[in-house]
C-alpha positions in Angstrom: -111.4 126.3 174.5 -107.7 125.6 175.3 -107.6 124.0 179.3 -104.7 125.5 181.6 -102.3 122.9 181.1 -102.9 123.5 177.4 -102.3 127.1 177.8 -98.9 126.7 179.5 -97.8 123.9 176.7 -97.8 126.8 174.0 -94.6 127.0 172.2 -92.2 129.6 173.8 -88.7 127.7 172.7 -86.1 130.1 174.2 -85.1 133.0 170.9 -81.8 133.2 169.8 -79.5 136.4 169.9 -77.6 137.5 167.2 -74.6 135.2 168.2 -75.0 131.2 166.6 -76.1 128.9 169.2 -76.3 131.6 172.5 -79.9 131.5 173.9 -81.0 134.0 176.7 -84.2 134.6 178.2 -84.7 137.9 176.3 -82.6 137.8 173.5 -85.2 138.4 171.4 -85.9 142.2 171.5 -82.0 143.1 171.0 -80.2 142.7 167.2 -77.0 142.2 168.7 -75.4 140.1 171.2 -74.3 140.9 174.4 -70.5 142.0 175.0 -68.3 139.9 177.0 -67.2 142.4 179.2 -71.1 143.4 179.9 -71.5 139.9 180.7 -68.9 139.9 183.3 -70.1 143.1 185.0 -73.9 141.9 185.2 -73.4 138.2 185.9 -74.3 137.5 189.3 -73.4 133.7 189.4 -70.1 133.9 191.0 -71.8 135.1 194.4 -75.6 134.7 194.0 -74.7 131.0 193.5 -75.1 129.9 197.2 -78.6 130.7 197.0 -79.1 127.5 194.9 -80.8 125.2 197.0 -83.1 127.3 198.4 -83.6 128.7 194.8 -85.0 124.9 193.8 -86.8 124.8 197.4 -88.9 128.0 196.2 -89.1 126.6 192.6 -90.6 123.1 193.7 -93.4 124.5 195.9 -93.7 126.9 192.9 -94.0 124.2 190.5 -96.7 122.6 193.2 -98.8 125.2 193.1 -99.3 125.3 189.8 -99.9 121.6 189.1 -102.5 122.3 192.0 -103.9 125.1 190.0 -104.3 123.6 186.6 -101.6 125.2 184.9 -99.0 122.5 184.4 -99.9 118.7 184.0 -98.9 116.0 186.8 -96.4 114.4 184.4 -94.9 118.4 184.1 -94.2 118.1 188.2 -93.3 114.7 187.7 -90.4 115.9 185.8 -89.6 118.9 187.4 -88.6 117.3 190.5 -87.0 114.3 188.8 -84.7 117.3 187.6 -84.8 119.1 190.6 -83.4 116.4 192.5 -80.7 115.6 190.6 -79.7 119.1 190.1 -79.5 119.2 194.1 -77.0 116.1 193.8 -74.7 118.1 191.2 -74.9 120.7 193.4 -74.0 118.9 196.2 -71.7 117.4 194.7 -70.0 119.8 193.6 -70.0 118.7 190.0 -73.0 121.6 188.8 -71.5 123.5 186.2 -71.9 127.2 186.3 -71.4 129.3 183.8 -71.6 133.5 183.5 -73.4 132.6 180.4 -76.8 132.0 182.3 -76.3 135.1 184.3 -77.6 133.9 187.9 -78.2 131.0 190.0 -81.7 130.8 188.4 -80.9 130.6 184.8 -78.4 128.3 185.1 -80.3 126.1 187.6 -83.3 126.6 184.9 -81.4 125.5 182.2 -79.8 122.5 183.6 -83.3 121.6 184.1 -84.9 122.1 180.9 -81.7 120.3 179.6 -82.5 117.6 181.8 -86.3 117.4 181.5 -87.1 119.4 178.4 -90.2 121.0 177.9 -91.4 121.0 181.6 -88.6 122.7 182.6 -89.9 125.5 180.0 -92.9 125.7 182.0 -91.9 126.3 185.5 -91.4 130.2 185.0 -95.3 130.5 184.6 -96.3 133.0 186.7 -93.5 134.2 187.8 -90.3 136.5 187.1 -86.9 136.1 187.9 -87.5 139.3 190.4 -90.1 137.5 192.5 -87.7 134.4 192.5 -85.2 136.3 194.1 -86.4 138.0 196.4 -88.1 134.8 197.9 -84.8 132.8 197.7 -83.1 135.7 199.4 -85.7 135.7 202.2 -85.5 131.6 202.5 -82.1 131.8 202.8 -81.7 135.0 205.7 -84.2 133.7 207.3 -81.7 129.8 207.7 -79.1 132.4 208.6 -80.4 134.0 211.2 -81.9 130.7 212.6 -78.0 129.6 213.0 -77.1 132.9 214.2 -79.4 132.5 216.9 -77.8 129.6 218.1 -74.6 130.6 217.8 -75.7 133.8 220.1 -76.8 131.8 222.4 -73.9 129.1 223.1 -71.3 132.9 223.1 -74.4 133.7 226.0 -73.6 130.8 227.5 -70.2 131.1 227.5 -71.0 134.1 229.1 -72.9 133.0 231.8 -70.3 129.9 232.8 -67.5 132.6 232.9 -69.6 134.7 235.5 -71.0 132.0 237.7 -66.8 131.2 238.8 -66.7 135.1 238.8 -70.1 136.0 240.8 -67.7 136.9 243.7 -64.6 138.0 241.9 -63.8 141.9 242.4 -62.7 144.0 240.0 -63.1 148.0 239.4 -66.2 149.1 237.4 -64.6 152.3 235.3 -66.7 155.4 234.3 -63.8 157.4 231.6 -61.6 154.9 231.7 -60.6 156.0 235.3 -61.8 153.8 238.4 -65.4 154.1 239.6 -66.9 151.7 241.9 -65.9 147.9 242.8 -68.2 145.6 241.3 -67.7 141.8 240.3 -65.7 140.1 237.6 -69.4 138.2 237.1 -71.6 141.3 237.1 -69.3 143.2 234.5 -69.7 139.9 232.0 -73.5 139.9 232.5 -73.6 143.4 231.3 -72.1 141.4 227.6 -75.0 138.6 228.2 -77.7 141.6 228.2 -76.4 142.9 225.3 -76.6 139.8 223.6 -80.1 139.1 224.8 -81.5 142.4 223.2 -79.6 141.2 219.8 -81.2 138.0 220.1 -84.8 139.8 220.7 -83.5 142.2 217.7 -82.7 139.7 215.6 -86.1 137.7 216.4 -88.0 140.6 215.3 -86.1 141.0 212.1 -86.9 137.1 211.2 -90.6 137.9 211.2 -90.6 140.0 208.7 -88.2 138.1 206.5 -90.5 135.5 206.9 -93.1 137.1 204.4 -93.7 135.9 200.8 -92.9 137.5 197.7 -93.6 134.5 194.7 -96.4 136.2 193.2 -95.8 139.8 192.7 -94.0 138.4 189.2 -92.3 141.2 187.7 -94.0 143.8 189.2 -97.9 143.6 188.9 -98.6 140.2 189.9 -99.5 137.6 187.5 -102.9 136.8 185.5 -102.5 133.4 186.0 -105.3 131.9 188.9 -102.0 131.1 191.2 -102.4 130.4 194.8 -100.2 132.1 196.9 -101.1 131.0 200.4 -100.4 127.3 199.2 -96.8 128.4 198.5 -96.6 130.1 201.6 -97.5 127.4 203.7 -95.2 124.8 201.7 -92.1 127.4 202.6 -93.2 128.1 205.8 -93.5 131.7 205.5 -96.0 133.4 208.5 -97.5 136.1 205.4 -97.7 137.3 201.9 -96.3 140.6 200.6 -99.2 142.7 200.7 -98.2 144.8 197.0 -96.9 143.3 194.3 -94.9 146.4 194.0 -92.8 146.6 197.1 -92.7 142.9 197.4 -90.1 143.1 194.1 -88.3 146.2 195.7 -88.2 146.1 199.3 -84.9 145.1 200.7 -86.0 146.4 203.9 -85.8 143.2 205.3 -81.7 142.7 204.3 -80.8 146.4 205.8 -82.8 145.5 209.3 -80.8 142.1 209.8 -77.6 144.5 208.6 -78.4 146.7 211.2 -79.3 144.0 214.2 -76.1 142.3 213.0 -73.8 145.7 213.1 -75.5 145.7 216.9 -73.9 142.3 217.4 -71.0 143.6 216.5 -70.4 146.9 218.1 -71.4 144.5 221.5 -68.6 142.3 220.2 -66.2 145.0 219.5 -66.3 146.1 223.4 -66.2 142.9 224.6 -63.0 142.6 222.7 -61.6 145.8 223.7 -61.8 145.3 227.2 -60.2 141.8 226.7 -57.3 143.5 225.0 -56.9 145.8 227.1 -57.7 143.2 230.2 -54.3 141.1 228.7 -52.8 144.2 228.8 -49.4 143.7 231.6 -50.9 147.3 233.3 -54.2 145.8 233.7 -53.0 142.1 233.7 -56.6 140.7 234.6 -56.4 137.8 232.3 -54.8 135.7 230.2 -56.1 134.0 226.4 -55.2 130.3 225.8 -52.1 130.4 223.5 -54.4 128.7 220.3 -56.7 132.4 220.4 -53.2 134.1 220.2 -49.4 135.2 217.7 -46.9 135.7 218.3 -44.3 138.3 216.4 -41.7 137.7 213.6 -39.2 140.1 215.2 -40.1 140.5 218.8 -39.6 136.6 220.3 -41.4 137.5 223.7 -45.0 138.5 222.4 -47.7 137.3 222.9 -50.8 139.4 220.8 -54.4 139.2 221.2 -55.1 138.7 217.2 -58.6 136.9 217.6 -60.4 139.9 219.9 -58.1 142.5 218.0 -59.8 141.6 214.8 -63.2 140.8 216.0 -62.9 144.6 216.9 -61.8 145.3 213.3 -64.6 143.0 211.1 -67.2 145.3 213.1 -66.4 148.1 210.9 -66.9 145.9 207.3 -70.1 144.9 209.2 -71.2 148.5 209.5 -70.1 149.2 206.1 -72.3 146.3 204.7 -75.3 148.3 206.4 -73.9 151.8 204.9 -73.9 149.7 201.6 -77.2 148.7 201.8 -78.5 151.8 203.1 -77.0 153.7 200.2 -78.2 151.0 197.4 -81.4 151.5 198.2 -81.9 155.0 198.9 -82.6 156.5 195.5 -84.1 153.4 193.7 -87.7 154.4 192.3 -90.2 151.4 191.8 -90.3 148.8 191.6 -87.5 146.1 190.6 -83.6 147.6 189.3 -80.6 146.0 188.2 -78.7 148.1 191.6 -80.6 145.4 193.5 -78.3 142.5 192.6 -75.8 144.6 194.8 -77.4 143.6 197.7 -76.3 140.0 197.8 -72.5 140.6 198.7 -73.1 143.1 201.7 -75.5 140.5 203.2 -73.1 137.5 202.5 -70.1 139.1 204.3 -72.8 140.3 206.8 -74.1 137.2 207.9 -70.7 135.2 207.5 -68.6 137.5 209.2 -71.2 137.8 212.3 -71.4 133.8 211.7 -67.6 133.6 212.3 -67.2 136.1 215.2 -69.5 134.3 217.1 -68.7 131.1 216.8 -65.1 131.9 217.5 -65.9 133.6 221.0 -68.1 131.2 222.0 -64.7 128.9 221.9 -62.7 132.0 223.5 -64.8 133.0 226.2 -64.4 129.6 228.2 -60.6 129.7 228.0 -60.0 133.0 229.5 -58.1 132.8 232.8 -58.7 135.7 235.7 -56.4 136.9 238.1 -58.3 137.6 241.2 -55.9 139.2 242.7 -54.6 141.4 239.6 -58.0 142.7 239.8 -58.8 142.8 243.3 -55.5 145.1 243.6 -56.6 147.2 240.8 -60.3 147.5 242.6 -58.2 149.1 245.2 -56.6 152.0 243.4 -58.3 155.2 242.5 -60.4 155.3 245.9 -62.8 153.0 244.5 -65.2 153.1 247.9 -65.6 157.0 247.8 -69.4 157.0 246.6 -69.7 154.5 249.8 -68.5 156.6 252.0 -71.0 159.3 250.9 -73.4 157.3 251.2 -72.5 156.2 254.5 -72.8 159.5 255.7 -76.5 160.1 254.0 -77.9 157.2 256.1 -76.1 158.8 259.0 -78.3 162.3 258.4 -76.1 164.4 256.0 -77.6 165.5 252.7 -76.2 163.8 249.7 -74.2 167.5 248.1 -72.8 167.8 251.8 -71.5 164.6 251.7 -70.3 164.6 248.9 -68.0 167.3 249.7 -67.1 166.2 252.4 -65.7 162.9 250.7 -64.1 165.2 248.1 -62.3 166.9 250.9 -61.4 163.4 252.4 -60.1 162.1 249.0 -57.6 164.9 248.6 -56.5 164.6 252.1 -56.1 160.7 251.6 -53.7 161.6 248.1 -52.0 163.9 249.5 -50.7 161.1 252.2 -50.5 158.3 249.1 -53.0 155.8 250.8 -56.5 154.2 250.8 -59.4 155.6 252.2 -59.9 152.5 254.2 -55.8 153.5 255.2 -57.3 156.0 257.1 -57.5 156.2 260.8 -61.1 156.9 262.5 -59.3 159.8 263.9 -58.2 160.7 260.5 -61.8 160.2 259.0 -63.8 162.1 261.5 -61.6 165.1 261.0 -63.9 165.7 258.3 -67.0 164.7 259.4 -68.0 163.5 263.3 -70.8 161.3 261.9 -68.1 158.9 261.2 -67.9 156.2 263.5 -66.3 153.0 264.0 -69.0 151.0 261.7 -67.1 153.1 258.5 -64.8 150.2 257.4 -67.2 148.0 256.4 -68.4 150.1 253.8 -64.8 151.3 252.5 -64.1 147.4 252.5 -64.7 146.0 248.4 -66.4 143.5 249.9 -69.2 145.7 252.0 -69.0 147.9 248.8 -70.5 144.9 246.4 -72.2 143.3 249.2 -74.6 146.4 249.7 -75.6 146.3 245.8 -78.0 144.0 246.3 -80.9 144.9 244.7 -82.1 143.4 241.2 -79.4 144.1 238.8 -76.8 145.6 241.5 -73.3 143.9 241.8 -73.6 142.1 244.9 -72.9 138.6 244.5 -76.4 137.1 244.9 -77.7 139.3 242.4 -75.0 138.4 239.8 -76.6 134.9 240.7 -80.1 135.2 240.3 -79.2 137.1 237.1 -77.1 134.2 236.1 -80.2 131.6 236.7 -82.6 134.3 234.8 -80.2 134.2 232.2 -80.4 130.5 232.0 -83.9 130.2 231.7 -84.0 132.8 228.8 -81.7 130.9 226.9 -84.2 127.9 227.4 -87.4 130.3 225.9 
């Protein structure tokens, strides 16, 4: 009776197509070659490529397992990753040579080997297929990604968190519409970014988990024959479970439309941040200004100064969220298990994770260098009677239901317009005109200052609370 090792030695020399000297991994069932145009449409090399290293990461603990199992020899393994690391020095090196011919990162990192090692290198594709492979270098690779990305959220969140610790007591008007609201603080306003950042970071946590699940195994489609072991893999590639069906664990790209989706969240809380610094750099808002190096200038207008770096921030969030409409749409009529549609997954999830990558990093740089004008804003906090909801409350804690308040503050408002000033303009004898609850105590609460100051209550606007949301902050970045 043939041993394992014996029974992966048989002779299965690669078949020939039709065309003199072009081998394929399946040229055998077809009586022609394959056109060169065909070959240009279906080759994946030119972009699947930069999954190379972790395609010879899974193939090593691949080629482990078997040797553990009996199926290849130790002078097999010995081989393979004498090949293997070579391979990764070409490739480092930029000196591998790809070609189209092989198709995809794994037949042409396959066939360097075998040209390297020989009959070892035949070997390594024992129980497995090429869809298995993929899949589990995809997941190796997203799951590095969003490693990175994680850091790079949290040096933008702390960015964040510098900015509003020298703003905790800066005023500025909070907007509801656009249109003036309520004065809160410069700090408050960017903690409402790092919050949004936080729940991506959570988001994209929960996404890594289940990238991190293995798929080497399934093979093709039905699993493999061959007495593998699975959980050894796992463990080598530090994956936390196995794909439970062999089936889904070909097909599912559930895993590359979830980070998609987490990373078109990052984005949309990116493109707001970016709005508002637009629109903050604005000379009618004049808040702040960008260091010159985030900023051009125009070929015709000499005076300009334009916000390119938020402005197209804003813009990559929509090729973002068409990555995840991409996605969405590959999959969505796909029957199992494994198609060819799949290899369109790979560019969405590349320009996904690069452009998020990039935005990130860039306003973590940004963020530091913006410049305030405290007064800009505290004279904008001042327009659009700002203090009104104060002033009904004011008159709640002095007896008045809230609705009768606040028409009387309606009333007051009008009045106030009418004359072109401030509520805090007013006279007392003005103010109690329309209410005789009002007494002298009523400019401390139409003051900003009184306005933020009585906010404090967890996440209010009152500088303390911007502070102790600063130092929770702080300690979640450290979790």
């Amino acid at each position: 009776m043939a041993t394992k090792p014996q029974l992966a030695r048989k002779k299965t020399g690669a078949v020939r197509s039709g065309r003199r000297g072009e081998e394929t991994s399946w040229s055998g069932r077809f009586s022609e070659p394959v056109s060169e145009r065909v070959k240009r449409y279906t080759a994946s090399v030119p972009f699947d490529r930069r999954l190379a290293l972790h395609d010879i990461r899974g193939s090593l603990a691949h080629a482990r397992m078997l040797r553990a199992t009996g199926l290849i020899g130790a002078s097999d393994l010995r081989a393979i990753e004498r090949g293997f690391a070579v391979i990764t020095e070409e490739i480092r090196g930029g000196k591998f040579k790809w070609t189209i011919e092989a198709e995809d990162v794994h037949m042409n990192i396959e066939r360097r080997l075998t040209a390297l090692v020989g009959e070892p290198g035949k070997r390594l594709h024992t129980a497995r297929s090429r869809n298995d492979q993929v899949a589990t270098d995809v997941r190796l690779w997203l799951r590095d990604q969003i490693d990175d990305i994680l850091e790079l959220a949290r040096a933008l969140q702390r960015s964040l968190l510098d900015a509003a610790e020298r703003n905790a007591a800066t005023l500025m008007p909070g907007f509801t519409h656009l249109q003036v609201a309520q004065p809160v603080t410069f700090g408050h306003h960017l903690m409402a970014y790092f919050e949004m950042f936080e729940r991506d970071r959570a988001r994209l946590g929960e996404c890594r988990a289940r990238v991190n699940v293995l798929p080497l195994g399934a093979a093709a489609l039905a699993g493999t024959s061959f007495p593998i072991d699975r959980d050894r893999v796992a463990r080598e590639l530090g994956f936390d479970a196995l794909c439970a069906n062999s089936l889904d664990a070909v097909s599912d790209r559930d895993f590359a439309i979830e980070f998609c989706a987490a990373a078109s969240l990052v984005m949309v809380h990116v493109s707001r941040l970016c709005e508002e610094l637009v629109l903050w750099m604005n000379p009618r808002f004049g808040f702040i200004a960008l260091p010159d190096r985030f900023c051009t200038g125009s070929s015709i207008m000499p005076q300009k100064k334009n916000p390119d770096v938020p402005e197209l921030a804003r813009g990559k969030t929509g090729r973002v969220i068409g990555d995840l409409v991409a996605l969405l749409t590959l999959m969505k009529s796909q029957p199992l298990a494994y198609n060819k549609d799949n290899q369109e997954d790979k560019e969405p999830l590349f320009d996904a994770v690069d452009t998020v990558r990039e935005t990130l990093a860039i306003l973590a740089e940004l963020v530091p260098g913006i410049r305030v004008d405290a007064e800009a804003m505290k004279r904008a906090a001042r327009e659009g009677y700002a203090t009104a909801t104060d002033l009904a409350d004011y008159l709640v804690k002095k007896g008045l239901a809230f609705r009768d308040a606040h028409e009387v503050v309606a009333r007051t408002v009008r009045h106030a317009e009418g004359l072109g000033r401030d509520l805090a303009q007013l006279t007392l004898t003005e103010l109690r005109r329309f209410s005789d609850a009002i007494e002298a105590d009523v400019f401390k609460a139409l003051s900003l200052e009184g306005s933020v100051a009585a906010r404090k209550h967890a996440g209010g606007t009152a500088p303390a609370q911007v502070r102790a949301a600063i130092r929770r902050g702080r300690r979640a970045l450290k979790s």
